[in-house]
N, C-alpha and C positions, 0 to 999 in steps of 0.2 A: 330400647323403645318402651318399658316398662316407665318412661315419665311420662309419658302422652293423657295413663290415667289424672295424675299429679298435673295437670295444664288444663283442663278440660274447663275448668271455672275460667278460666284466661283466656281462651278461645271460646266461650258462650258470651263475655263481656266482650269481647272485641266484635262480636258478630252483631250483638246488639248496639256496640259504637256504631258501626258501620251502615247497620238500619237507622239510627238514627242521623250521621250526617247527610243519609240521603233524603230522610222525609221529613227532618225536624218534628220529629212527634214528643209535645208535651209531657207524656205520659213518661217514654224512654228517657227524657230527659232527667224526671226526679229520681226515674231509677238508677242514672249515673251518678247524680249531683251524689244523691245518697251512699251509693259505691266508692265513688272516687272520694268522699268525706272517708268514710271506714278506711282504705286503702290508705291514706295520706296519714289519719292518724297512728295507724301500724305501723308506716314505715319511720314514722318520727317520731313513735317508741321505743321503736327495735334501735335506735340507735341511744337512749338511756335506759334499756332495760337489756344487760346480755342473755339473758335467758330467753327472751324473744326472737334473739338475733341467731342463737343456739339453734332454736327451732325452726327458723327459714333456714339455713343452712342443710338442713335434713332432705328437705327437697331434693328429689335427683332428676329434676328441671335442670335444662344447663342453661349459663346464667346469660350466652346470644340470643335464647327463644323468648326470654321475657325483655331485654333490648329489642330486637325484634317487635314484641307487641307491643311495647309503649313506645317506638318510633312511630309505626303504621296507625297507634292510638293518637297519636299528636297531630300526624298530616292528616289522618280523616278531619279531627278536629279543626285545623287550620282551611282544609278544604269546606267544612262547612260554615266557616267565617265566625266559630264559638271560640272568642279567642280566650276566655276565661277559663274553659275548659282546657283549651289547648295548654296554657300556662301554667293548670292544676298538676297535666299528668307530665310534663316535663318537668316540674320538682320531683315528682314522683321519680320518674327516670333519674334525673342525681341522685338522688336517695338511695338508689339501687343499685347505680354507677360506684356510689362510695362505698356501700355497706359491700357489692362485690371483691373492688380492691381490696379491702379492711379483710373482708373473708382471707381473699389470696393469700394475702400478707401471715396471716394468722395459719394458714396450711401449709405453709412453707418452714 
């Protein structure tokens, strides 16, 4: 249970997704646009940088709990009809999908 510290940013951003698919507030909005830019160009670094890809691997996150929030990240999204949104962080989710496998593969 020692990952839960290691999540904590992942669950304040899902909780703030969540506030915002219910009230659409402007404000939450840039705060995501902005996040999910950061996040999106991370993960599509980590896949031409290994040494990025080194350092998420360190994580002792497991790798259902972040499946998990960028599922519930996407239907909030879908539920609040931002389908731009919704579409940003389901790349996200491949990204993560791949770079998990890619991990497997490489532990094995």
């Amino acid at each position: 249970m020692n990952w839960i510290k290691d999540a904590v940013v992942d669950v304040i951003i899902l909780l703030v997704i969540a506030i915002y698919a219910i009230t659409l507030n402007e404000i939450l909005q840039v705060v995501i646009w902005v996040y999910t830019g950061l996040l999106f160009i991370s993960k599509l670094l980590a896949f031409f940088m290994p040494s990025l890809q080194r350092r998420a691997n360190k994580s002792t996150v497991p790798d259902y709990i972040y499946h998990i929030i960028y599922a519930l990240t996407v239907g909030m999204f879908v539920y609040a009809q931002d389908f731009y949104f919704a579409g940003a962080w389901g790349i996200i989710w491949i990204f993560s999908l791949i770079q998990s496998i890619s991990s497997g593969k490489n532990k094995s």
